[in-house]
N, C-alpha and C positions, 0 to 999 in steps of 0.2 A: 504494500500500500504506500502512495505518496506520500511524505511527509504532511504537504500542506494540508492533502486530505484528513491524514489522523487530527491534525490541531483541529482543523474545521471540526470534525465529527466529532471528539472529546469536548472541545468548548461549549461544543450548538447542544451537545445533549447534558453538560454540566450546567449550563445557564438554565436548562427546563428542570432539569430536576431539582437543583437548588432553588428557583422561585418555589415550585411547587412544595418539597420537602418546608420551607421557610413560609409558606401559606398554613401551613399544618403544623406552624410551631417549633419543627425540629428546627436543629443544625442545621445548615448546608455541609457539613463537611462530612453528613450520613450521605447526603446526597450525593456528593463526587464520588465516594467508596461503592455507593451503589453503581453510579454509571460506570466503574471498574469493574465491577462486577458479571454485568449485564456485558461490557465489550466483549468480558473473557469467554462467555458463553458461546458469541454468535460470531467475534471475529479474531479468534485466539488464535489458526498459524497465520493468516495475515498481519498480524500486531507485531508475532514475532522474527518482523522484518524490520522489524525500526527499535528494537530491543534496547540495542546501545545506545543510539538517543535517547529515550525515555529516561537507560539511567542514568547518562549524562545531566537530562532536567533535573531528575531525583537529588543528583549531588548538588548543584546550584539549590534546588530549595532547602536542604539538611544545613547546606552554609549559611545561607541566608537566616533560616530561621533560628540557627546558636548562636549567631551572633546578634539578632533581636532578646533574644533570652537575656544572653552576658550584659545587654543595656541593659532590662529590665533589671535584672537583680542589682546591678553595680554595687558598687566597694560597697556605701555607706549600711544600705541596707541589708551585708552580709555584717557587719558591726552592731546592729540597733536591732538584733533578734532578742525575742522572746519565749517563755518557756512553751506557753500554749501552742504553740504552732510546731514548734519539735517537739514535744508529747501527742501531738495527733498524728503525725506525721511516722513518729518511731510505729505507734498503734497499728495505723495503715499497713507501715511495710510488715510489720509481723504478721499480721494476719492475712495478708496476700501470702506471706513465704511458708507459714502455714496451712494454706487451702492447699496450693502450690503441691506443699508434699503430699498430701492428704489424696488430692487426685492423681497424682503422677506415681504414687506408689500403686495405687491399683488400678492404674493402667498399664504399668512397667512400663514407665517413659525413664530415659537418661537423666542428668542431674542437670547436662544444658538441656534441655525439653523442660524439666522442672522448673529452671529457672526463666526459663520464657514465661510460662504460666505465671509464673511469682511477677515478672515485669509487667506484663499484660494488666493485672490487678491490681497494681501499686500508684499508677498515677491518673491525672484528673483530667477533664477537656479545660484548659483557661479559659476558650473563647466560649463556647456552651457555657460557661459557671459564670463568666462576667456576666454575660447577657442578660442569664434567667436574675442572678442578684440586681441588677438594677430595675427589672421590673418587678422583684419582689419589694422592694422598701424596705431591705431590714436594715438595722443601724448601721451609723456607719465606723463601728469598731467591730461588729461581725464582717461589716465588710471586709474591714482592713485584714482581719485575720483570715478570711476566705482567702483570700488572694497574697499575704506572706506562707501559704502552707501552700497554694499554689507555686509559688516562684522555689520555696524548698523541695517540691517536688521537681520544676525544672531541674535542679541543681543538684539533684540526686541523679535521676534520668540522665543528664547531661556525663556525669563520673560514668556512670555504666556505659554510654555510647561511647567515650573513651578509651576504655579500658577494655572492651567485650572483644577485641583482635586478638587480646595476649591470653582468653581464656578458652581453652582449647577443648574441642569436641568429645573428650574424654575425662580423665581425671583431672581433676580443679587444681595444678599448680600454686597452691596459696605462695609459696617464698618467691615465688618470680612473680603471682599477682603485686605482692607486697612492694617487691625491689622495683618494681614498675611504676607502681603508684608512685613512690614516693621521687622517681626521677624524673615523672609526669609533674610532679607538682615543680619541682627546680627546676625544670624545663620553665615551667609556666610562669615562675618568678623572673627567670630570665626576660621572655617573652613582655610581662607587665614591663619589666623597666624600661626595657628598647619602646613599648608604647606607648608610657608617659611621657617619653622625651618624643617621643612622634608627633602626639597631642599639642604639645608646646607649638611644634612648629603650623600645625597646626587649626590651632586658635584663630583664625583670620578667619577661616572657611564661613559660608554665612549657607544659611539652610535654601539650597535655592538648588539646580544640575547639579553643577561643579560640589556642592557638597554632597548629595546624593551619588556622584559615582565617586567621588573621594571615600565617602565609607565603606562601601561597593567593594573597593581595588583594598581598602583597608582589613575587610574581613577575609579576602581571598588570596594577599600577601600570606597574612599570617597564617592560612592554612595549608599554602602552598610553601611554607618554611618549616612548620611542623611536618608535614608529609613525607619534606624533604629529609628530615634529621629521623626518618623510622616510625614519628606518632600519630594519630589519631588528626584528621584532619579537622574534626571536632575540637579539639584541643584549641586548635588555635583561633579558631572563630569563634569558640567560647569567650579566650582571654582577648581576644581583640573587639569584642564586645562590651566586655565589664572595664575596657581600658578607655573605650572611646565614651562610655559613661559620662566619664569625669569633662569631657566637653561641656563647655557651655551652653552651648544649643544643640545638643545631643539628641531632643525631643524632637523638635522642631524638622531635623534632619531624620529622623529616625520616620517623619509623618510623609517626609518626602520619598520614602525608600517602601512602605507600606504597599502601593500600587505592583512595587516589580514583585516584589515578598510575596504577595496572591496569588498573581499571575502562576509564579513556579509553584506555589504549595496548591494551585486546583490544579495543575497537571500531573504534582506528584501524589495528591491523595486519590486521584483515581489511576496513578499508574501502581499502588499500593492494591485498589482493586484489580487490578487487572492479575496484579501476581498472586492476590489471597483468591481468586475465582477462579484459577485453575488450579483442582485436584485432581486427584485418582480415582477417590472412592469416599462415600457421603457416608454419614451417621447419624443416629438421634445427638449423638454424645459432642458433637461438632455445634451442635445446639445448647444444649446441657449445660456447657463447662462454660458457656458466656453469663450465664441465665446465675450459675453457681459466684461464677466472679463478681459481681454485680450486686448480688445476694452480699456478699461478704465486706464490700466498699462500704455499702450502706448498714451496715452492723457494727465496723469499724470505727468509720467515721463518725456515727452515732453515738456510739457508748462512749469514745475518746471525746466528744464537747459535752458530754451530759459531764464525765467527772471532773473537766477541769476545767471549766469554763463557769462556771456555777450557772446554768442556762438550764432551765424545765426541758424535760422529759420530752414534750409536745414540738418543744423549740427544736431541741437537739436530732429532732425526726426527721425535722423540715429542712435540717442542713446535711441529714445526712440522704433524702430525696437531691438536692442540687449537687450530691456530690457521685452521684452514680453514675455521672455523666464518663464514664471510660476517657482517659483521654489520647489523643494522637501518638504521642511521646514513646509509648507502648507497643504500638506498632509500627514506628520507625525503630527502636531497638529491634524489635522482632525482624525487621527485612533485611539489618545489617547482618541481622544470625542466620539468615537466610543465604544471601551470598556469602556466607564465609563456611556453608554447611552445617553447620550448629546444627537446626531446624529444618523442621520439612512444611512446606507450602500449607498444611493444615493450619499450623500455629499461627499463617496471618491470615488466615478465613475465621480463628478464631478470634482473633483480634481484631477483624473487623466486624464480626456480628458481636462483640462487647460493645462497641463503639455504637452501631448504629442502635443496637438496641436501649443502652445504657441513656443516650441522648435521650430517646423518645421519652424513656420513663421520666430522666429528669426531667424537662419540658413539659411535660401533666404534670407529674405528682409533686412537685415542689407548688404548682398553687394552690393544691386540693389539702385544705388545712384539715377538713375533715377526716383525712384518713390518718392523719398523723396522731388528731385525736382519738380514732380508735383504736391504734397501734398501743397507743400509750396507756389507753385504757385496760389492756389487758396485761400489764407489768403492775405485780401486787403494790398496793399503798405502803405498806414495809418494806419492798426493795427500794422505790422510789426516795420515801422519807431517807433509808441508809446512804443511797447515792448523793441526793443532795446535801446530806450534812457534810458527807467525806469530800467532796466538790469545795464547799465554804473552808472549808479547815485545810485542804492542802493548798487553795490560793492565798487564804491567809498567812498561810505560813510561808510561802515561796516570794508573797508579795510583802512581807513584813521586817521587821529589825534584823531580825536570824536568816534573812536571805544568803547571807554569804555562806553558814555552819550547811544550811540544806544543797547548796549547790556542791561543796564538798563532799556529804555525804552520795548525791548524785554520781557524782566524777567514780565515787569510789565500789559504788554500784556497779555503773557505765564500764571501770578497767574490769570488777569481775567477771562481768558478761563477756566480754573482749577477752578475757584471758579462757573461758569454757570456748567460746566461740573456735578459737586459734587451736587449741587442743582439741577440740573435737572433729576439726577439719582437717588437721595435720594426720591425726591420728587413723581416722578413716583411711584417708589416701595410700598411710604405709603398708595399710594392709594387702591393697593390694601390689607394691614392691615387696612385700615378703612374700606372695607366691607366685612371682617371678623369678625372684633370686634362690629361695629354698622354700619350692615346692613342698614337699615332703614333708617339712613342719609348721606350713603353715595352720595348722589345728591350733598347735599350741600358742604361735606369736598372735595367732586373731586373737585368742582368749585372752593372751596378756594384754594385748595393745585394748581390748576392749572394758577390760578391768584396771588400766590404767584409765581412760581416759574418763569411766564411771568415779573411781576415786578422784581425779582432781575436780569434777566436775561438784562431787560430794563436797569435797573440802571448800569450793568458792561458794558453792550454794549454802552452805553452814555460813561462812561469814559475811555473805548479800546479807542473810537472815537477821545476823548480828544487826548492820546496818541500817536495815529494816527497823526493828525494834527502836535502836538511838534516834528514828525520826518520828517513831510515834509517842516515842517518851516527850519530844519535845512539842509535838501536838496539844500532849496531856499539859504538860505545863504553859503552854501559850492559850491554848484555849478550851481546855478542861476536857479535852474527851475523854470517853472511855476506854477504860486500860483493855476492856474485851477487846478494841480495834487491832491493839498492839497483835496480839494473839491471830488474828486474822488475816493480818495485814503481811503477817513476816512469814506465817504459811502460806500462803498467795504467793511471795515473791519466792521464796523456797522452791515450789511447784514449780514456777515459769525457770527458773534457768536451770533445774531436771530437765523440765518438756523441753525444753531449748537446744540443751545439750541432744536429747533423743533421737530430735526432727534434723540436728546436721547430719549425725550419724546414718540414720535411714536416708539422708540426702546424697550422701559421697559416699557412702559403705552399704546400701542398701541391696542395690544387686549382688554384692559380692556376700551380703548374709543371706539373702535367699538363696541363692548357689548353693552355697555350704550347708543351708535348711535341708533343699531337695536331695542333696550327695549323703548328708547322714544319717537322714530319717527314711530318706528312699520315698520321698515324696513330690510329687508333679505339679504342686500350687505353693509355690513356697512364696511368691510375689503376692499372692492372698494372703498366706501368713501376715507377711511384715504389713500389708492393708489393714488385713482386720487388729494388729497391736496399735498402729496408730491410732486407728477409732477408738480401740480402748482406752487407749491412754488419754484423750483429748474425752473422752465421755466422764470418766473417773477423775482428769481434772476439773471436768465442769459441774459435777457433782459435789466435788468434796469442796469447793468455793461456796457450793451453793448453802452446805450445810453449817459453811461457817458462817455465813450472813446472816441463816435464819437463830444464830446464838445468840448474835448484834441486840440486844434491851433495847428498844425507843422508850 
């Protein structure tokens, strides 16, 4: 097919279906994914004549759009963050990394397969979520914190598209993800300084062409020098983003640049459909697992503003309806994983029915207050009452005199988790270099490396516990709660970095313990085994939370 014919025919049917899509409320950008879709169906080997162009657009818009991002957040506002928005945020991502496992165990997906899954459900649409917030009317300090958890989810998104070339299709290298990162980041300090003195020069630029392809050439240098030195072309459109911030008229320019910005992001989100609309073979469960994702955003995002935002039950419903809007970000990682093999073409058919479908509900159900109040209605007046008093008392305290002793205590949370984390990802992996290297015994080194990494994981999780305790003592003494809390509170945190430790383990070591389930026990479903312990595990911790709440005296 001609080139000009493809634009014509991409544009003519992206302009119909986003009015129409955007007459009904949604997104347009369900719209362009659709009209990907639909090409893929009726003119899929024709299309795949002009392949390379298309991804040639795809990369101009991935530029484009990191380096719109890296404005967005610039320097200041990675300085002038808040607790609420990274406690929603942390929320998120765990409970995407564990649905993630949850279904990836019992599908026997890879650990990249899993973590596609985990990406997919971890961030937000901005443009769907500004929209619908502005014509919701809420305040505008929910706003503001709508949109700092949005730009932290940028800023998470953005690390992963980074970094996701050096994590390879098999076992998760952590010491080389690590050694990576952290010459990613000296790279990027580099990078900032060579573009502060860029900046300088200039300052003159006035928001008019000449500054719009100044920025242009500005983001495309830097990615084209990052590329150049081995990284992430991402990298450098990022920092040349959050560097050209610090401009004066940054904004202005940045309004100038919006029109090209579109132009490539509707030709790449529906060149996005075109690659998620062609599969092999369809499923209920291709359905399922958006419908599941979706589910769990809004459970997330939910329960994380009801407790720390001190915001009603009703309220906290209605932002987690605006926040089911799946966002883009998700399935741009997912197509990088794509061309680098990661992933199979399902994973962006999955990603794009989160998307479109996630839109829609946001779009209805964030104005239907109705349903929020009957959602709420059926969460007992006792769990409610417990939720909001621990909401008042940990803002209290995070927002009070003793903020500095809690954020300490934080940190020291934050290293124990980091240090299970490390241990339990290192320690999976070796396992399988010890049955490469000595076969023969690996029986024994699985047991030990597995009994090692259960003990340290015991030993951190005993002193989170500690930690735990010293911030509910200072609850009691700031604002009289009850000491039952402490007791609840430090078993709760106990539980989560066990489960924590579990879910890496089953993550990076999973296949290789159902392997060794079916080789010992001479059994054919050992991948159902490790399915149905996660269920357990996750039922038994939501149990044993449950029982500790209902101890909680009002």
């Amino acid at each position: 097919m001609d080139v000009y014919a493809l634009i014509a025919i991409t544009l003519g049917f992206s302009a119909i279906l986003a009015l129409l899509f955007r007459r009904m409320g949604f997104s347009e950008v369900a719209g362009y994914l659709t009209v990907g879709i639909i090409l893929s169906l009726t003119l899929s080997e024709k299309l795949e004549e002009n392949k390379a162009y298309l991804t040639f657009l795809s990369e101009v818009a991935i530029t484009l759009l990191i380096f719109e991002i890296g404005g967005e957040i610039g320097i200041e506002k990675i300085k002038n963050l808040s607790f609420l928005p990274i406690a929603v945020l942390i929320s998120e991502l765990l409970t995407s990394f564990a649905v993630a496992v949850f279904i990836g165990t019992l599908l026997e997906l890879s650990s990249t397969e899993i973590f596609a899954l985990a990406v997919i459900g971890s961030f937000s649409s901005t443009p769907v979520i500004y929209k619908v917030l502005e014509k919701l009317g809420f305040e505008e300090d929910l706003k503001k914190l709508m949109l700092t958890i949005l730009i932290l989810e940028d800023f998470v998104a953005l690390l992963i598209l980074i970094l996701i070339p050096n994590i390879s299709s098999g076992i998760l290298n952590f010491a080389d993800f690590i050694r990576f990162f952290f010459i990613s980041v000296s790279f990027a300090m580099l990078l900032s300084f060579l573009g502060l003195m860029l900046t300088r020069i200039l300052k003159t630029i006035k928001p008019d062409e000449v500054g719009m392809v100044s920025a242009i050439s500005f983001a495309f240098l830097f990615s084209a020098i990052s590329k150049f030195l081995g990284f992430s072309p991402a990298l450098g459109a990022f920092v040349a983003g959050i560097v050209f911030s610090s401009h004066p008229r940054n904004l202005e320019i940045g309004e100038k640049m919006k029109s090209v910005r579109e132009f490539f992001l509707i030709l790449f989100f529906v060149s996005l459909g075109l690659e998620s609309g062609i599969f092999l073979s369809f499923s209920p469960t291709l359905i399922l697992i958006p419908v599941l994702i979706i589910l769990c955003r809004f459970l997330s995002f939910t329960f994380s503003n009801w407790v720390f935002s001190k915001r009603s039950l009703e309220e906290s419903i209605r932002i987690g309806f605006v926040a089911t809007s799946v966002g883009e970000f998700g399935m741009v990682i997912v197509y990088e994983a794509l061309k680098l093999g990661m992933v199979g073409r399902e994973f962006l058919f999955i990603s794009a029915m989160a998307i479109i479908f996630g839109t829609m509900i946001s779009s209805r159900l964030s104005f239907k207050e109705k349903y929020a109040s009957r959602i709420a209605s059926l969460v007992p007046v006792k769990v409610k009452l417990f939720v909001d008093s621990l909401s008042v008392n940990i803002i209290s305290v995070i927002e009070g005199k003793r903020s500095l002793f809690v954020k300490q205590l934080a940190l020291r949370i934050f290293r124990n988790v980091t240090i299970v984390v490390i241990a339990s990802i290192l320690g999976s992996s070796s396992i399988y270099l010890f049955e490469m290297v000595l076969p023969e015994l690996k029986y024994a080194f699985s047991l030990l490396i597995l009994a090692s990494i259960v003990s340290v994981t015991f030993a951190m999780a005993i002193r989170t516990k500690y930690h735990a305790e010293d911030l509910c003592e200072l609850l009691e003494e700031i604002r009289g709660l009850n000491p039952v809390l402490r007791k609840i509170f430090s078993a709760t945190v106990f539980g989560f970095v066990m489960l924590t430790s579990i879910n890496l383990i089953f993550i990076v070591a999973g296949k290789f313990i159902a392997g060794l389930a079916e080789e010992i026990f001479s059994i054919a479903f050992g991948h159902k085994v490790i399915g149905f312990m996660t269920i357990l595990v996750f039922l038994l911790s939501s149990y044993f939370i449950y029982l500790q709440i209902r101890r909680f005296p009002l």
